[in-house]
C-alpha positions as CSV (number, residue, x, y, z in Angstrom):
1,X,0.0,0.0,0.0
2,X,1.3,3.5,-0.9
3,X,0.6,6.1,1.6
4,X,0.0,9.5,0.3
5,X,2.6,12.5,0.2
6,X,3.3,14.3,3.4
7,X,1.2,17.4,3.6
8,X,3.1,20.6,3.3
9,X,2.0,23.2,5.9
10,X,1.2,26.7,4.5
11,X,1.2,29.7,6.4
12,X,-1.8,31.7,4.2
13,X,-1.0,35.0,6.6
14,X,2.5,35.1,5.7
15,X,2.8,37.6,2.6
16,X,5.5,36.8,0.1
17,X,7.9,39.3,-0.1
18,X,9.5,40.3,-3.4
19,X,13.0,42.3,-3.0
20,X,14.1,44.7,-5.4
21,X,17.3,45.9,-6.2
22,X,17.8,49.7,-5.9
23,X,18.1,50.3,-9.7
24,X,14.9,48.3,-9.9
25,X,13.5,51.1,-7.4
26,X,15.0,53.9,-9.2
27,X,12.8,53.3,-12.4
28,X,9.2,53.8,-11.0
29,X,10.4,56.9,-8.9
30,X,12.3,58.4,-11.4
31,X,15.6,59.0,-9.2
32,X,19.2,58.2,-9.2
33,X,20.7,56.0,-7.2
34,X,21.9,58.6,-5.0
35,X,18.7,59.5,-4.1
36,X,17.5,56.0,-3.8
37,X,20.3,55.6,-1.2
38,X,19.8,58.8,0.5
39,X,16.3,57.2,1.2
40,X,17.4,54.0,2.3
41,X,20.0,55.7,4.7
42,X,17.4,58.4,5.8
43,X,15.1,55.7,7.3
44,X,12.7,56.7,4.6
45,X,13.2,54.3,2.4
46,X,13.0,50.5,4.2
47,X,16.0,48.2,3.2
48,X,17.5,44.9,3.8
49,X,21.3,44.4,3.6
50,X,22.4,40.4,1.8
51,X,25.7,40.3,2.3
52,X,27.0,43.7,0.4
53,X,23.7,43.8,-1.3
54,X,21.2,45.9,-0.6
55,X,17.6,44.8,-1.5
56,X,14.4,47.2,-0.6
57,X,11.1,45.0,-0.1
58,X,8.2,45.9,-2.7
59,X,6.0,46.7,0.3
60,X,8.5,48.9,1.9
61,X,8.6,50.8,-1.9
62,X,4.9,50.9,-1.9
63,X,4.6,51.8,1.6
64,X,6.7,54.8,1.1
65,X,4.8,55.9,-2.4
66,X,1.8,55.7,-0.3
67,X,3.1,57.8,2.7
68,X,4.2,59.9,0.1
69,X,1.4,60.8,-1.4
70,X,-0.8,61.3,1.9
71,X,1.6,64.1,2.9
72,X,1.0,65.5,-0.2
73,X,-2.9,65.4,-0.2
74,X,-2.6,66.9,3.5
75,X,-1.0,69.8,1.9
């Protein structure tokens, strides 16, 4: 008798998190990567650091559009 595959556990409110690098953030905001850095290094800007690589979660870049553009509106 063959027993079935082991059942993988999922953790459905764990989000995936996509990483981008920081020229892949410099293309929707339109900056350099001196900006993008300045940013990262201001705390406004969230960023992970892999070894010598930096890598800036796609929530962290929406986050801040989204901050962003409520300061903005408050105007």
């Amino acid at each position: 008798m063959i027993s079935p595959p082991p059942t993988v556990l999922r953790t459905e409110t764990a989000p995936v998190l996509d990483l981008l690098t920081v020229p892949q953030v410099m293309a929707p905001l339109q900056l350099g990567r001196s900006a993008v850095y300045d940013l990262v290094h201001s705390g406004q800007l969230a960023s992970i650091t892999l070894g010598r690589a930096r890598r800036i979660p796609t929530c962290a870049l929406t986050g801040f559009i989204r901050t962003r553009l409520e300061q903005e509106a408050a105007r």
